[in-house]
Each structure stands twice: as C-alpha cells, then as structure tokens.
C-alpha positions as CSV (number, residue, x, y, z in Angstrom):
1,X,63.3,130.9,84.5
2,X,62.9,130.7,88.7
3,X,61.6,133.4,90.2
4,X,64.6,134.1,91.9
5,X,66.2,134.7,88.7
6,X,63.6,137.2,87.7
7,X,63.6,139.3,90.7
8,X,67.1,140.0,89.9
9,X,66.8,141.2,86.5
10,X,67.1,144.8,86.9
11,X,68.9,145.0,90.6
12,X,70.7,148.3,91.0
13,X,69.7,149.2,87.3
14,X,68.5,153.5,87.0
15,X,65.7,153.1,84.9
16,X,63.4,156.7,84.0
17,X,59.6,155.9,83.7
18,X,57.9,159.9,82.0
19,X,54.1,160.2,82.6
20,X,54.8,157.2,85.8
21,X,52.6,158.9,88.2
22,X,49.3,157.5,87.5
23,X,47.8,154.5,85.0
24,X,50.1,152.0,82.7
25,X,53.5,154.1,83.4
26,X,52.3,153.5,87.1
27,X,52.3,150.4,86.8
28,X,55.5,149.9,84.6
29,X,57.6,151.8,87.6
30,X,56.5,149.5,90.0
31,X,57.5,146.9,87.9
32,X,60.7,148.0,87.3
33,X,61.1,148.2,91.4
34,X,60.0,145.2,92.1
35,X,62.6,144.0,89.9
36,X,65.3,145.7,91.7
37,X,65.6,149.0,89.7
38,X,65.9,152.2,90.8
39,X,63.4,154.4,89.4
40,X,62.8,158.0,89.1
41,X,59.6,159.2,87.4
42,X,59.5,162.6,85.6
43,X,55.4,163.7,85.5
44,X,54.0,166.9,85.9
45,X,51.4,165.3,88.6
46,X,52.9,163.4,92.0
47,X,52.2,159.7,92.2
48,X,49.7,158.3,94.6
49,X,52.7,155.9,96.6
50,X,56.4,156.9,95.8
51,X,57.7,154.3,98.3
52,X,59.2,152.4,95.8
53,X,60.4,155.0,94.3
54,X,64.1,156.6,93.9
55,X,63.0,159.7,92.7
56,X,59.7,161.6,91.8
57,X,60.9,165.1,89.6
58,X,58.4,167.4,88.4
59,X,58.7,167.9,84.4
60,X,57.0,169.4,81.5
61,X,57.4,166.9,78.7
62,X,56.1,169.5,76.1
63,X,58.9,172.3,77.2
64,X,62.3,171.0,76.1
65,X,64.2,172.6,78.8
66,X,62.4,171.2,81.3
67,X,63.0,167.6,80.0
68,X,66.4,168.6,79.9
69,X,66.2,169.9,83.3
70,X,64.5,166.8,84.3
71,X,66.4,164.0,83.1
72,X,69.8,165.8,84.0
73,X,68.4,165.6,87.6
74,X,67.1,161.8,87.2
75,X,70.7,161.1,85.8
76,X,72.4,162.8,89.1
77,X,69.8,160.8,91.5
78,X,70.6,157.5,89.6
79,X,74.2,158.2,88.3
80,X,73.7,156.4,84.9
81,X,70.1,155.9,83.1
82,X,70.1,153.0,80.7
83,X,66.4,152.4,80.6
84,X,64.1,154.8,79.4
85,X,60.4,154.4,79.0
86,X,58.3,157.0,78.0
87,X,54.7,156.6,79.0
88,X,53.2,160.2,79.4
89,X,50.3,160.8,77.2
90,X,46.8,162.3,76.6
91,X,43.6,161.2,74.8
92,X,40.9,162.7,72.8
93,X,37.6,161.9,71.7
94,X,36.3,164.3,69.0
95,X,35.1,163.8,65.3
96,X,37.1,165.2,62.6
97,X,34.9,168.4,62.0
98,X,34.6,169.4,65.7
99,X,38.4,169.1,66.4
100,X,39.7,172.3,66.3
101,X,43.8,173.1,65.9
102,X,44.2,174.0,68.9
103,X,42.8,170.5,70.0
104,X,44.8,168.6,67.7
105,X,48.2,170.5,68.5
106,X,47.5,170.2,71.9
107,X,47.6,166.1,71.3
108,X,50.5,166.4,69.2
109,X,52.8,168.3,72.2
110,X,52.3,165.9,74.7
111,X,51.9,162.6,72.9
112,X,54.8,163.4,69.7
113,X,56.6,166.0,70.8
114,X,57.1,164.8,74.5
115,X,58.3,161.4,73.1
116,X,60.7,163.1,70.8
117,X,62.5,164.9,73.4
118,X,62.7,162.5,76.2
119,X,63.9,159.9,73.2
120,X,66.9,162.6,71.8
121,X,67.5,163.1,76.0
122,X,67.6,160.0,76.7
123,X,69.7,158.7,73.6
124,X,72.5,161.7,74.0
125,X,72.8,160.5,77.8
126,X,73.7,157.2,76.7
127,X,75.4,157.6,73.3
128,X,77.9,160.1,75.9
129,X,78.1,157.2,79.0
130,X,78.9,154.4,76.4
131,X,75.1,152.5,77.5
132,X,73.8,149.9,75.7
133,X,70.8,151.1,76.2
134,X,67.1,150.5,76.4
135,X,64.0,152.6,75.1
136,X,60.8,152.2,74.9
137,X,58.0,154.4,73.7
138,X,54.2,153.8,74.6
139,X,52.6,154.4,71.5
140,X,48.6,152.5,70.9
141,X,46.6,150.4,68.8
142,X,45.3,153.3,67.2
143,X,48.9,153.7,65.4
144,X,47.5,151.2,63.4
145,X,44.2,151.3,62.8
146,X,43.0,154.7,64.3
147,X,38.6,154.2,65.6
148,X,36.6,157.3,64.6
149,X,36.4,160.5,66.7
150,X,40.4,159.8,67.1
151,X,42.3,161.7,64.2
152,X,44.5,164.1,66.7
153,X,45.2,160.9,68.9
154,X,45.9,158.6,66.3
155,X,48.4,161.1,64.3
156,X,50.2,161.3,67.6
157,X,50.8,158.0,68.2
158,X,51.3,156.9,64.7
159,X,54.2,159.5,65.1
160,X,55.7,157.5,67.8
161,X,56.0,154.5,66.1
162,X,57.4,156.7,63.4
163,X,59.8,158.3,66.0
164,X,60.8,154.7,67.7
165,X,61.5,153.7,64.5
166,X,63.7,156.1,63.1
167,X,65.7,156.3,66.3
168,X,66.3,152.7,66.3
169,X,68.3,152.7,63.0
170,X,70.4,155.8,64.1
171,X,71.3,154.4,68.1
172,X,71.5,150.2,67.0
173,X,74.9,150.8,65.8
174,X,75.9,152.2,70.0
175,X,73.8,149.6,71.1
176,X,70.9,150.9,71.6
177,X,67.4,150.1,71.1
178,X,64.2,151.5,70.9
179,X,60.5,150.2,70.7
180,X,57.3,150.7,70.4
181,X,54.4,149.3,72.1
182,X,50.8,149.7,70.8
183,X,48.7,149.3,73.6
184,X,44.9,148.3,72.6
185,X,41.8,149.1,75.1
186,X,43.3,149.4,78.9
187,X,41.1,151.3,81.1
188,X,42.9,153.3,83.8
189,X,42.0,156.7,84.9
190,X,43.3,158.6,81.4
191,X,39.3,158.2,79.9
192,X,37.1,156.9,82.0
193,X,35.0,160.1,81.8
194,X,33.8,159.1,78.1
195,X,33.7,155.0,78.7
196,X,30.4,153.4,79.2
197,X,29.7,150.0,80.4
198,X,28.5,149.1,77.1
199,X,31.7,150.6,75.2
200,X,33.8,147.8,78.0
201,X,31.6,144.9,76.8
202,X,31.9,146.3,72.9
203,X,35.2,146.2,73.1
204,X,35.8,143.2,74.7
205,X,33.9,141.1,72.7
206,X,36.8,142.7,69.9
207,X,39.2,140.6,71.3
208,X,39.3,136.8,71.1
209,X,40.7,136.4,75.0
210,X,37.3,138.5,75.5
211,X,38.7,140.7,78.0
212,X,40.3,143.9,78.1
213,X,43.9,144.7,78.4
214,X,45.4,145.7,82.2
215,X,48.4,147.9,82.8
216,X,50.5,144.3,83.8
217,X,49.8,143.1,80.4
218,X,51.6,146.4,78.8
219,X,54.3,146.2,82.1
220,X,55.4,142.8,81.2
221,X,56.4,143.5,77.6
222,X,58.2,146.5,78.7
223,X,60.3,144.8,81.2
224,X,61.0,142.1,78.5
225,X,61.9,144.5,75.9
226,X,64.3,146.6,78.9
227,X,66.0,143.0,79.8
228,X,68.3,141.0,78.2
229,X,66.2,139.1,76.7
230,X,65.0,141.5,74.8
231,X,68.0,142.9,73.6
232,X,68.1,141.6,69.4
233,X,64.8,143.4,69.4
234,X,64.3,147.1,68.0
235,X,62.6,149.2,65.6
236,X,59.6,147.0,66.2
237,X,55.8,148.4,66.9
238,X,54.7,145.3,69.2
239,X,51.1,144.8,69.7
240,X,49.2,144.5,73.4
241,X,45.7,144.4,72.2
242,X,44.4,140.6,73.3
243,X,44.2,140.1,69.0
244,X,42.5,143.4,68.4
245,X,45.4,144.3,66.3
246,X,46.8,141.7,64.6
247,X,49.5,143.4,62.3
C-alpha cells in the first residue's frame, strides 16, 4: 500500500476520539488527522495543540447526560460520526486490602462506566444514520492477566472487553463493529508519578522486542481496526503488549 493511498484513508471521515486530550488517545486523534479525518475530542481537560483538530468539547464521561450532551454536539460539528474510539481512562496502584470502595468505584466510573455510555451513544447515533460503523474501546493487558496492587483497574478493563464484546454481537448485524485493544506497558503522562527507572527496565526485559510499547504502536491498530481493512474484524480483545500477553 503507497503512501498516498494511506493518507487518504479516512479523508472527510468525522471520527470522535473520548479521553484525546493528553497520552495514547492524543496520539490516536492525531492519527486519525493526519489521515484526513475530522476529529472532535470529548475530555474533561483541553489538549496541549488542537490545530489539527475539528472540535475540542468539554465532557464528563462518568455523567450520562453529559456524554449525551457531548456527542450530540460532536455529531452537529461533524454531521455524521462513524468512528468512535474511546480512550479516556484512569489508573491505580493499590493492594487489595488498602483499596477502599470508594477507590475502586471511582475506577469503575471512569474506566467501565464511561465506556459503556460513549459505546450505547455512539452505537444509537449510527444504528439511527444507517453507519456501518467503527468502535473501538481501549481496554489493557491487565484485562488479561491483572499485576498485583491492580484489582480496581483490572475489573475495569476486564469490563471493557466484556462490554466490546457484548456490543459487537448486538451492532454486527447493522454493520457495526466494536473492539478491544489491550494495551501492555506505554508510559505517557497517566502514571509516571509511581514508575521508576527500574520498573521501565523490569518491564522491558517482559517483552521479547525488549522495549516498551509507545502510543504509535496502540494508534496504528486503531486506525487499522477503523479502516476498511479492518472491517471482518469484531468482538476481538487484540493485544499491543510487544509479547507480554500472548493470549
């Protein structure tokens, strides 16, 4: 595939990036742009550089009618939305006996409950506009094999692959599809105040490319999985973990 031929995948295409103002959903929007999308993030926090941006709305992925509000306002900047990518999430570092409930609910809103929303947003808008449609939820390694001190994290995203999955058998049959895709290490910002130089070299010498993961490596699956080519594949919990994660 030329260059030229990839530049034009997603020309003129409204594509929503949630949690796209900082770190892998960063990233993934100016991917998308690059690509010729137009793109409107929904975050609570305003990106560093919104130049290649369509849109920037503020939006509370925990409070439904602000994703409603949100994504009704994406839809009017864009006209029709047929890629979604949800990408907002927290993290958490506790053991099991210090996290409290209010800890592990707090993980749950933003990292389950914000997915399901955008995803039953998102699907109504293009179930309604007749889209054959495209979404993708960022989920994490830890879905799958969830490290110590992460029970309220790894419940969360072990939800969205639940979520991604359950939504993909109800939308295939409008032409829909949704993913997952399980991220392993990736250091951006979301973090960094609890990761040591040695946890980096620990956890690259996990992997058998011995490096960690960047946010281009997690952008380039979720252009593929938003193009054509990616279009017979759904339901599906893909890995991004340089081997980490091998199942």
């Amino acid at each position: 595939m030329t260059a030229s031929v990839v530049a034009a995948r997603f020309t003129g295409t409204g594509v929503v990036v949630a949690g796209g103002a900082s770190g892998i959903g960063a990233r993934i929007a100016e991917r998308f742009a690059a690509e010729g999308a137009r793109v409107v993030v929904l975050d609570r926090a305003a990106p560093r550089c919104d130049d290649h941006l369509a849109g920037v709305i503020a939006a509370d992925l925990v409070d439904e009618s602000s994703v409603t509000a949100g994504f009704a306002a994406a839809v009017e900047e864009l006209g029709q939305v047929p890629v979604v990518v949800n990408s907002a999430g927290i993290h958490l570092l506790a053991p099991l006996l210090e996290t409290s409930l209010a800890d592990w609910q707090r993980i749950q809103d933003v990292n389950a409950r914000g997915t399901f929303l955008l995803t039953r947003v998102a699907a109504a808008h293009m179930v309604d506009a007749g889209l054959p449609g495209r979404i993708v939820n960022i989920a994490s390694m830890a879905a799958k094999q969830g490290g110590a001190r992460e029970i309220a994290y790894a419940a969360s995203k072990a939800a969205v692959v639940a979520i991604s999955r359950v939504a993909a058998l109800e939308l295939g049959c409008h032409g829909i599809t949704v993913n997952a895709i399980c991220p392993g290490y990736v250091p951006t910002d979301m973090g960094a105040e609890t990761r040591s130089e040695d946890d980096v070299r620990r956890w690259c010498s996990m992997s058998p490319l011995g490096r960690l993961g960047t946010p281009d490596d997690v952008a380039g699956l979720t252009l593929f999985l938003a193009s054509p080519e990616g279009s017979y594949m759904t339901g599906q919990a893909l890995n991004v973990t340089g081997g980490m994660a091998m199942h």
